[in-house]
C-alpha positions as CSV (number, residue, x, y, z in Angstrom):
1,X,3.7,-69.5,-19.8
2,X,2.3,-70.8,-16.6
3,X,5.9,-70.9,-14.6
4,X,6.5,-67.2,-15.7
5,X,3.1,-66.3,-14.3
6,X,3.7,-67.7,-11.2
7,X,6.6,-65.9,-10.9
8,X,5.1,-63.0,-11.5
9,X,2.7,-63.8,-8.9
10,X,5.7,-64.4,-6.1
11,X,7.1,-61.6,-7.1
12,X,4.4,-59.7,-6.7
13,X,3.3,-61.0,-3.7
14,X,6.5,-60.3,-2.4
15,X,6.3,-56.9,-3.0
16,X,3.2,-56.3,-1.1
17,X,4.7,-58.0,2.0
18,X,7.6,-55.2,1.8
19,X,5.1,-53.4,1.4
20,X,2.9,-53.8,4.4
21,X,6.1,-54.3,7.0
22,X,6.9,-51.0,5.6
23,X,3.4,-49.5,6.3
24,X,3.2,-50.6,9.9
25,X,6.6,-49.5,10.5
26,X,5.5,-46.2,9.6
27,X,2.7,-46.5,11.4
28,X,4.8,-47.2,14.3
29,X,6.8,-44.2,14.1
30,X,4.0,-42.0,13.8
31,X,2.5,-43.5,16.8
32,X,5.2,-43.1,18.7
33,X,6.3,-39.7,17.7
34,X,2.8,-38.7,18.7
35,X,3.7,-40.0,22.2
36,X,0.8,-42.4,22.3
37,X,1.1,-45.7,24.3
38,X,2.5,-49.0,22.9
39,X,-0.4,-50.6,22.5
40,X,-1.9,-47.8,19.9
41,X,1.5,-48.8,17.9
42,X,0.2,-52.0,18.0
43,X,-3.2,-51.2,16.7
44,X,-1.8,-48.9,14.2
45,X,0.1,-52.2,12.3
46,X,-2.8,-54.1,12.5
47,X,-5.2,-52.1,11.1
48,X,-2.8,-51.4,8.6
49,X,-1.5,-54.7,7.9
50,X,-5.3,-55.9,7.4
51,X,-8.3,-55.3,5.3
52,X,-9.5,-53.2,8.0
53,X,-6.8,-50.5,7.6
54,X,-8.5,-50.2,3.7
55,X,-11.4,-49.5,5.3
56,X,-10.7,-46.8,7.3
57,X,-8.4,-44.8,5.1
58,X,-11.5,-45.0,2.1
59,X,-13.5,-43.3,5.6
60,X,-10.4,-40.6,6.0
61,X,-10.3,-40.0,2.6
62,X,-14.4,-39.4,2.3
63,X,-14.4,-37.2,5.8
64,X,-11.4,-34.8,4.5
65,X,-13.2,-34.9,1.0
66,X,-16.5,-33.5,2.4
67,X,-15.7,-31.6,5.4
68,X,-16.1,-27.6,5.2
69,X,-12.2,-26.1,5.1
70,X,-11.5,-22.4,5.5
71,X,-11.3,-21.5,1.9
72,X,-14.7,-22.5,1.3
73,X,-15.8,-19.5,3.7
74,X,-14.5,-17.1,1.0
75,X,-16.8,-18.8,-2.1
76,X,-18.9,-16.8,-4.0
77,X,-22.3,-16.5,-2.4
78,X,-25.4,-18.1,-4.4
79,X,-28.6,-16.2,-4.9
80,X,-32.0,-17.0,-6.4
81,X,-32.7,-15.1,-9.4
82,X,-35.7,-12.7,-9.4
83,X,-38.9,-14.7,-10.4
84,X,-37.6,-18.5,-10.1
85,X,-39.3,-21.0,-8.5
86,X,-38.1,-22.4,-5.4
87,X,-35.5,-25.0,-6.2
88,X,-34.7,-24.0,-9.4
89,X,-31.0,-24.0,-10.2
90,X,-29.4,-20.7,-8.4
91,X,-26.6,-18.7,-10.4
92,X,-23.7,-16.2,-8.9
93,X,-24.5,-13.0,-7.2
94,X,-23.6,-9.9,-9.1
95,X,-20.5,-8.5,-8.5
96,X,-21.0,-5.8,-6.0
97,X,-21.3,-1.8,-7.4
98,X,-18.0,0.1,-7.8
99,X,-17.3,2.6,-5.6
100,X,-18.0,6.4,-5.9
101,X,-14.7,8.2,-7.4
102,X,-12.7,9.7,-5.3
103,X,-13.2,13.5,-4.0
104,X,-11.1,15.9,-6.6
105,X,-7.9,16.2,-5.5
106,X,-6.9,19.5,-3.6
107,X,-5.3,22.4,-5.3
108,X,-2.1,22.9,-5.7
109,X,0.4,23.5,-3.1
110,X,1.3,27.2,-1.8
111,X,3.7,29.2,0.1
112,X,4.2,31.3,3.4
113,X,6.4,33.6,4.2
114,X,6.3,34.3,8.4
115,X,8.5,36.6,10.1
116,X,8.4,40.2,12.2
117,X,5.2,39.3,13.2
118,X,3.8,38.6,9.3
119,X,2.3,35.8,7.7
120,X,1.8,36.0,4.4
121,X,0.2,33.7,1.7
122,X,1.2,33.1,-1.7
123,X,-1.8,30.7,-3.1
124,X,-0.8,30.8,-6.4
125,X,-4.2,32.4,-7.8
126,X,-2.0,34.8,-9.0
127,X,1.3,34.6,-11.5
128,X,3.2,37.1,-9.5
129,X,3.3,39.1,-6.1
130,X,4.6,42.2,-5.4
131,X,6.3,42.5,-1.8
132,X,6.5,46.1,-0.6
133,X,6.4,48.3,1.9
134,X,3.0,49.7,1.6
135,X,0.2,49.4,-0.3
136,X,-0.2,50.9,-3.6
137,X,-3.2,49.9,-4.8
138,X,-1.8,47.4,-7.0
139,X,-3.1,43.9,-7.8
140,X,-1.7,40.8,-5.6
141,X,0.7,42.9,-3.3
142,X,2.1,41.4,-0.1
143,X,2.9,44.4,2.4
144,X,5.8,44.0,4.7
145,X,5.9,47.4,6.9
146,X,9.1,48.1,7.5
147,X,11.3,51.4,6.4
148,X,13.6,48.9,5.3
149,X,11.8,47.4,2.6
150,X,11.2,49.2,-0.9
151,X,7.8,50.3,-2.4
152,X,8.0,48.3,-4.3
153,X,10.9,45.9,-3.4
154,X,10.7,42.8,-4.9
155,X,8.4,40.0,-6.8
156,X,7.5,36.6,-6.4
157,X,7.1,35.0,-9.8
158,X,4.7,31.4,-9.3
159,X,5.3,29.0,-12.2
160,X,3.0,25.6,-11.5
161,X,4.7,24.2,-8.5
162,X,7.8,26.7,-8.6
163,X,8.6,29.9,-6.9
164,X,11.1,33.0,-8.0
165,X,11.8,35.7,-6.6
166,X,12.8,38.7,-8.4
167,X,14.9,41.8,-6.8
168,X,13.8,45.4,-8.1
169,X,17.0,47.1,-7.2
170,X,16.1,49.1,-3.8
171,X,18.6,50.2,-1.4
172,X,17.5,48.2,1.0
173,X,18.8,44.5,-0.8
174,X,17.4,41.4,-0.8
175,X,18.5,38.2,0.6
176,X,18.5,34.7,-0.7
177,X,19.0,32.1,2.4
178,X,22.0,34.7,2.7
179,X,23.0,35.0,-0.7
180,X,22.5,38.3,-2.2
181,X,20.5,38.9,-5.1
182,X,20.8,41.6,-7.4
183,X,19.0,42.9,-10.4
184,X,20.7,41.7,-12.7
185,X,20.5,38.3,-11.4
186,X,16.7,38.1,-12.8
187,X,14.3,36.0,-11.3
188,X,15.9,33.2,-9.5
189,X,14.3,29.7,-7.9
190,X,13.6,29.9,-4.5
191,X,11.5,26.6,-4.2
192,X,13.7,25.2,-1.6
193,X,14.9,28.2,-0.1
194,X,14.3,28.3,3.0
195,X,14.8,32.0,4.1
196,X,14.4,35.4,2.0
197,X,15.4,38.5,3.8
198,X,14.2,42.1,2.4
199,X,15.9,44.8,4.0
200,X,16.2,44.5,7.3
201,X,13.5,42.1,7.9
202,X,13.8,38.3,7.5
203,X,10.8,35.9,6.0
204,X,10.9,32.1,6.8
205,X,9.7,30.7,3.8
206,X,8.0,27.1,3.9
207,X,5.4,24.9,1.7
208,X,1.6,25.0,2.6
């Protein structure tokens, strides 16, 4: 028993020699790669080769271990609750109020039709909008003045977020982005046209 402990003790002691030299070699390198002079390389394997270079990583250690990092700045902040003595164990602040809601959101979208000096709305507050070209007295009508254009001449049919124009088969014609529509076409999509054209007079059409 007592030969196999001393070679357990050799052995181990061996292995902390290799381990030291392998320390202060490190050292060294980091010394030098620092670009500090030899004699801080020197230093360096002493301290770390003695009892000394314990010491002074336990003093490392106890520095990082206490000092105030970055994170830290984004802790929770502690608050005395209402009515507790001075030095009485504090607790978390609240969380902060939510925010109001936000404002309603905005209507929906309409249209405008701009051309020979007109500009004319479509809102949506109505379901459909007579274009003409004169007043009549009815509800919702759109008056383009222009011999041209029928009284009426066509309608704009609003479905939620859609558009369609209907033709209502005046001499005059109306004009899809250049396609021609007729009566009997019924109401067709113009949601992404970008042009209608009512006799002779041309609308731009565009989202609002």
């Amino acid at each position: 028993m007592g030969a196999e402990l001393a070679a357990l003790f050799s052995l181990s002691s061996a292995f902390a020699v290799v381990a030291l030299v392998f320390a202060g070699w490190m050292a060294w390198r980091i010394v030098d790669k620092a670009g500090l002079p030899g004699w801080a390389g020197l230093i360096a394997i002493l301290l770390t080769l003695t009892g000394i270079g314990s010491l002074v990583s336990v003093i490392l250690l106890w520095v990082f271990a206490y000092m105030r990092w970055p994170r830290d700045e984004g802790a929770v902040a502690l608050v005395t609750g209402p009515g507790m003595p001075p030095g009485a164990p504090q607790r978390p602040s609240a969380p902060a109020a939510l925010a109001p809601p936000p404002k309603a959101l905005a209507g929906p979208r309409g249209w405008r039709l701009v051309g020979a000096g007109l500009t004319l709305a479509v809102d949506g507050s109505a379901p459909a909008y007579l274009l003409t070209g004169e007043a009549g007295g009815q509800p919702a009508e759109l008056v383009v003045p222009d011999p041209s254009v029928g009284r009426p001449h066509a309608r704009l049919l609003v479905a939620g977020d859609r558009l369609g124009l209907e033709d209502l088969g005046t001499p005059g014609g109306t004009l899809i982005d250049g396609a021609r529509l007729l009566p009997e076409h019924g109401p067709r999509d113009i949601t992404a046209a970008r042009s209608i054209r009512l006799g002779s007079v041309e609308l731009a059409l565009s989202r609002v």
